[in-house]
C-alpha positions in Angstrom: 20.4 16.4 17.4 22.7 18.6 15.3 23.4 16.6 12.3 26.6 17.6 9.7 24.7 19.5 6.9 27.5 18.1 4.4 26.5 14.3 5.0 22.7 15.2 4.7 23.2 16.8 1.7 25.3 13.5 0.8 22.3 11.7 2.0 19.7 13.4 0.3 21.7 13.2 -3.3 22.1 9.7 -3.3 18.3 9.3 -2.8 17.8 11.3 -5.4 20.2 9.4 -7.7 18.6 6.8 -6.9 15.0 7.9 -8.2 16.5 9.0 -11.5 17.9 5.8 -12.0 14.6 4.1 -12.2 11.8 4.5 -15.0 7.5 4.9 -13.6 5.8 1.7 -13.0 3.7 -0.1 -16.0 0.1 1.1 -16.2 -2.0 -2.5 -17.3 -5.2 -2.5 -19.2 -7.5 -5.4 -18.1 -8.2 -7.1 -21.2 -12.2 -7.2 -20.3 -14.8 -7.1 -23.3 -17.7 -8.3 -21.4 -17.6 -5.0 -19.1 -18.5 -3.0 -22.2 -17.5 0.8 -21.8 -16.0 0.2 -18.5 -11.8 0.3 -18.8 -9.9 -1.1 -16.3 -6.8 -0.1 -15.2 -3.5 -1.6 -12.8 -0.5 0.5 -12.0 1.6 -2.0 -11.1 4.0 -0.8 -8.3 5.6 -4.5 -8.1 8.3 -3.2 -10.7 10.2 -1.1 -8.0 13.7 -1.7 -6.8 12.0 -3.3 -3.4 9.0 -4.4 -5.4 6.5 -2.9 -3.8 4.3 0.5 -3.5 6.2 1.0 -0.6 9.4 1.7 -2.3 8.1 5.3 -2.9 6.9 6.1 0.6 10.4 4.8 2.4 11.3 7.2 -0.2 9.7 10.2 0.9 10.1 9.0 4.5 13.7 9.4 4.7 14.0 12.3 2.3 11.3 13.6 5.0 13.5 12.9 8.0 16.7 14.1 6.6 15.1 17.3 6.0 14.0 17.7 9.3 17.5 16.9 10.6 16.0 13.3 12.5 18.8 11.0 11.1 22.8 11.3 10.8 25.0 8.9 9.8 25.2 6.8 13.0 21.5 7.0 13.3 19.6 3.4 13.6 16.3 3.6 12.0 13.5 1.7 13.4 10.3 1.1 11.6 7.2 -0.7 12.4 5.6 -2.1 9.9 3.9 -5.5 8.5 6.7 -5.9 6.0 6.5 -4.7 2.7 7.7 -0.7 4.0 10.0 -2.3 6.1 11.9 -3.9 2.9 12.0 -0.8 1.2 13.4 1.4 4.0 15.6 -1.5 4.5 17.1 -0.8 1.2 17.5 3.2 1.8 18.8 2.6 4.9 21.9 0.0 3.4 22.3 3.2 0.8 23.3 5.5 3.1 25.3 3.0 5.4 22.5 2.9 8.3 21.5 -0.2 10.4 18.2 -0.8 10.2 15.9 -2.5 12.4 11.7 -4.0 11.6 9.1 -4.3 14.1 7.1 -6.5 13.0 4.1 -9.0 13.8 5.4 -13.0 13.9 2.7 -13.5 11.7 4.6 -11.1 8.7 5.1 -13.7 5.3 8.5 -15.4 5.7 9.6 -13.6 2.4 9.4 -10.0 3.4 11.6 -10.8 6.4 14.2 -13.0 4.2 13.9 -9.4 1.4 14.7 -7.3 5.1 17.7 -9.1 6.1 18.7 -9.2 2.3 18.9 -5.3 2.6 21.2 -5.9 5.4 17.5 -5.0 7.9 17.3 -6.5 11.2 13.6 -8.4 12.0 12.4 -8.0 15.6 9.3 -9.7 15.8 6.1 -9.7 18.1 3.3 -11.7 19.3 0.6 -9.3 17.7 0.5 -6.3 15.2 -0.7 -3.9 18.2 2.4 -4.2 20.1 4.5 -3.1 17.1 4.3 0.6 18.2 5.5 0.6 21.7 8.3 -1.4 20.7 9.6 0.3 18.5 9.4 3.8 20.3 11.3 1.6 23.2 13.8 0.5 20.7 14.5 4.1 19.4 14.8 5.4 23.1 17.1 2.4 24.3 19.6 3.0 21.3 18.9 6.3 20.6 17.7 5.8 17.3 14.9 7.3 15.1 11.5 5.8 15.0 10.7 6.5 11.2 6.8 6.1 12.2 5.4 5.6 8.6 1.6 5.3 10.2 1.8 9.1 11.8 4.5 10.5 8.6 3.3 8.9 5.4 0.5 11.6 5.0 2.5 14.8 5.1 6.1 13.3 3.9 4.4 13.0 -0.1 4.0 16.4 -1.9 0.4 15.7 -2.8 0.2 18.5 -5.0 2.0 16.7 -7.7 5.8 16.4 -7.8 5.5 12.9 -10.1 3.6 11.7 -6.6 1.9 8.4 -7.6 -1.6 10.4 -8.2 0.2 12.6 -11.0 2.3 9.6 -12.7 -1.6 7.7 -12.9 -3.0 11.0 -15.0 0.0 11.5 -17.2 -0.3 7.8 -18.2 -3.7 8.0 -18.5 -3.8 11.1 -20.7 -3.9 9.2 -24.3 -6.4 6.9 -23.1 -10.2 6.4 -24.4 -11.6 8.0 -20.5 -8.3 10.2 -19.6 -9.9 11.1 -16.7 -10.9 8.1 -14.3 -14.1 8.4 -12.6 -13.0 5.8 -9.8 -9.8 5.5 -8.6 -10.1 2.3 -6.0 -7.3 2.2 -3.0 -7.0 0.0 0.1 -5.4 1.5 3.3 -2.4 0.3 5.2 -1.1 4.0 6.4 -3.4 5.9 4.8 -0.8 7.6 3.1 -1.4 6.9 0.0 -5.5 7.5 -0.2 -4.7 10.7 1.3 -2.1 11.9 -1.5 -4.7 10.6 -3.9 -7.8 11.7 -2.7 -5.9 15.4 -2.2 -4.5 15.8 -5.3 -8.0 15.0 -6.9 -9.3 17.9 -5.4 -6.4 20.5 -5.4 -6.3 19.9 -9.5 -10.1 20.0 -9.3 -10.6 16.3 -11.2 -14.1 15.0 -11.0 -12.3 11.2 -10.2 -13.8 9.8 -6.5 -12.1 8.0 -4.5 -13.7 4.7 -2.9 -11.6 3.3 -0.2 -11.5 -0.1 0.0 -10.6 -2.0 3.3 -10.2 -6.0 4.5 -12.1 -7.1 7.7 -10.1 -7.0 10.6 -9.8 -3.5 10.3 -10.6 -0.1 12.2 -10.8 2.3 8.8 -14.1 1.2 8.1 -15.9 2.0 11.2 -14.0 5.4 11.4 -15.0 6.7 8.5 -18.4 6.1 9.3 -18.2 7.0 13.2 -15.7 9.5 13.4 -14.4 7.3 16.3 -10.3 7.3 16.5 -10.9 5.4 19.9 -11.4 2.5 17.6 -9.4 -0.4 18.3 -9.3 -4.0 17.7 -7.1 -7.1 19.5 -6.3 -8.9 16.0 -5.1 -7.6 12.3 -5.9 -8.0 9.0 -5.2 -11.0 7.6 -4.3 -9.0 4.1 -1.3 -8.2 4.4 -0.2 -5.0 4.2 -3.4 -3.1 4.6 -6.4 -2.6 7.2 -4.8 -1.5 10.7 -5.9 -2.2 14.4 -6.4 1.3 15.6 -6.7 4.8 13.5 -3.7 5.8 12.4 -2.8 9.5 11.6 -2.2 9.4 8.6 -5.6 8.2 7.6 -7.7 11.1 6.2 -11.2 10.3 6.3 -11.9 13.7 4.7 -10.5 12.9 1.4 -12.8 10.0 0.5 -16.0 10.0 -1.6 -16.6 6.3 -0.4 -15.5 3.0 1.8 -16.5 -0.4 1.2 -14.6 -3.5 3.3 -14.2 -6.6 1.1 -14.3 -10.0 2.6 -10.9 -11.5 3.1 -12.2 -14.4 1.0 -13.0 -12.0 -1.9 -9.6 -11.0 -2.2 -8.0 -14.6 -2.4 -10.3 -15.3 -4.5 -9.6 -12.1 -6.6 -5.9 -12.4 -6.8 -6.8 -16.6 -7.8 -8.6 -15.2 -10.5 -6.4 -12.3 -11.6 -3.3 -14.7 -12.4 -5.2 -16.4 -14.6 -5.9 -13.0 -16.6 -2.1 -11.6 -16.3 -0.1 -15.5 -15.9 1.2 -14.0 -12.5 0.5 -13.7 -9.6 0.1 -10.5 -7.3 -0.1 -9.8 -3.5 -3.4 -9.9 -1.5 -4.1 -6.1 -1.3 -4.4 -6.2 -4.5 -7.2 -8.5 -4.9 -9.0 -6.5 -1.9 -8.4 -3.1 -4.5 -9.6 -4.9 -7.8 -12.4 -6.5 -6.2 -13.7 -3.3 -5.0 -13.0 -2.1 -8.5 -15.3 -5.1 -10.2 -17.9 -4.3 -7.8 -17.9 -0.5 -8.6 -17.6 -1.7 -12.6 -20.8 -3.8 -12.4 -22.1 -0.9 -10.7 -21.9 1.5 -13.3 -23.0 -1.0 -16.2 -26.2 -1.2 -14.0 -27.0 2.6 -14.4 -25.9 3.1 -18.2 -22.8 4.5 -17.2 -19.5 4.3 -19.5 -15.5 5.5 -18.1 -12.3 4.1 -16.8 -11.6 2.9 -13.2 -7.6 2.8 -11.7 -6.3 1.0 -9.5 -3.0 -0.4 -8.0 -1.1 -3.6 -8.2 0.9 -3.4 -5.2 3.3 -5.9 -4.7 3.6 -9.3 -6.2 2.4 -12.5 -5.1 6.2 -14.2 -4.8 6.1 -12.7 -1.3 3.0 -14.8 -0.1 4.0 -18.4 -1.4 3.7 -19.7 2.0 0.2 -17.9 3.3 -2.5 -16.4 0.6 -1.5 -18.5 -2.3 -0.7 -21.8 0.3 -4.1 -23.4 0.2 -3.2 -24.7 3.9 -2.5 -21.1 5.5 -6.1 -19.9 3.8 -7.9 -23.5 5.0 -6.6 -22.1 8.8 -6.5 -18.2 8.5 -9.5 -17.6 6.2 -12.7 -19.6 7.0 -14.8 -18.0 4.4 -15.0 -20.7 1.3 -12.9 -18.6 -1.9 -15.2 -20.5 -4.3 -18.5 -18.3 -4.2 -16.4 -15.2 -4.9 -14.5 -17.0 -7.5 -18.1 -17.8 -9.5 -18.9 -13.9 -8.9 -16.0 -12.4 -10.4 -16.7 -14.8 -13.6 -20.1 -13.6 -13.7 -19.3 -10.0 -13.3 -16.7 -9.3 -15.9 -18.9 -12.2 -18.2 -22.1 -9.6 -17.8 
């Protein structure tokens, strides 16, 4: 496809206009005077325009493809996705007058579709999150389309080098701060796109931060770190949303990672239960699976003497999940684990 240079460059402009239009997200201290010598740290990517970490990769996915001459301005996009991308590319797509089209799992939060079709985005659902990727390369081929494939791009479409990629925004914020330099910065995986601009960055600017991985059950990136395996698969998702995949995705780097820990689904309600009480909102799922894995890491370090400052991501907010992870029904059926015991934990921890 020979796509007019003229509109890309059109294209292209009014992405960037759009990115100098809006400010960095917050970086949140955790008020936490019982973890003594341990600071704590959200970046809370729930202020974007699509409110969401997401809004940056759709970003770099469509500056991505328009560079490589995949879309033109009677292109249909199609994404799969479990929602929260999906809303943002939405919201490119309506800026450069493209109809846009979601795979996504029946079970996606009722919200993110309602934010989709508010972006002018078209939902096709599915039984199950596996089937998301054939349909949507069918899709592409029956309308001739472009499949934006977020789970194969996200890795390469960020310049991980820097750029004001989310890695470099964290240690500019972070430079006036008591530990300037984190020695943990704590990620879950849905892509694997973001872990891998992290965890590449760390080591092209030589930082002595690791990167722990954190991942929900239900979830293949676990057991391929540790195996090697990408044969991996599994018939059912993560019930966090937004993270944890059924098969190895490509754009999961393994490589980049100092360590992986999965957190129980009923750790992360649990977390995210706890959290609002802390900041008086509430936040998305994925980011209870991240802070718990920070807590743990925290306790961790108090244990052998050590003192520093831990980072971590808010990722989108907890208005999207009204009707499952903050619906006491929806966990009583999806997550059979009791919350409670985690609850009791997290009050002992940061109470040390």
């Amino acid at each position: 496809m020979c796509v007019d240079r003229n509109w890309i460059n059109q294209a292209i402009g009014k992405i960037e206009s759009d990115f100098q239009r809006s400010a960095d997200t917050h970086l949140i201290k955790l008020d936490l005077p019982h973890l003594a010598g341990i600071d704590i740290y959200l970046k809370d990517e729930s202020t974007h325009p699509t409110g969401s970490l997401k809004h940056r990769l759709a970003r770099s996915l469509f500056l991505y493809a328009l560079s490589n001459g995949w879309i033109g301005p009677e292109t249909t996009v199609i994404e799969s996705s479990s929602g929260s991308t999906a809303v943002s590319e939405a919201y490119f797509a309506r800026l450069l007058g493209l109809r846009f089209i979601a795979v996504m799992p029946k079970s996606t939060a009722t919200k993110k579709i309602e934010q989709i079709q508010f972006y002018g985005g078209e939902a096709h659902l599915v039984d199950r999150s596996d089937q998301i990727y054939a349909e949507s390369h069918r899709l592409a081929q029956e309308l001739n389309g472009h499949y934006m494939d977020q789970f194969t791009y996200a890795e390469r479409a960020t310049d991980w080098r820097g750029n004001n990629n989310i890695a470099d925004s964290i240690f500019c914020q972070m430079s006036r701060e008591p530990h300037p330099i984190p020695s943990w910065i704590v990620m879950s995986a849905g892509t694997g796109g973001t872990s891998a601009t992290i965890g590449r960055f760390l080591r092209y600017q030589k930082h002595s931060t690791q990167l722990c991985v954190v991942d929900p059950e239900n979830s293949v990136f676990h057991d391929y770190y540790k195996t090697g395996n990408t044969e991996l698969t599994l018939d059912s998702g993560s019930k966090i949303e937004g993270i944890g995949r059924p098969r190895v995705e490509p754009s999961f780097i393994p490589g980049v990672i100092d360590q992986m820990h999965t957190i129980p689904d009923a750790a992360s309600v649990a977390t995210i239960q706890w959290l609002e009480k802390i900041l008086g909102r509430k936040v998305g799922p994925s980011t209870g699976t991240n802070l718990f894995g920070v807590l743990n890491i925290a306790e961790e370090m108090i244990k052998r003497g050590e003192t520093g400052s831990i980072v971590t991501l808010i990722c989108d907010s907890g208005d999207r999940y009204l009707d499952c992870h903050y619906n006491p029904e929806w966990i009583a059926q999806n997550i059979p684990e009791p919350t409670a015991p985690y609850f009791e934990r997290l009050k002992a921890i940061t109470q040390l």
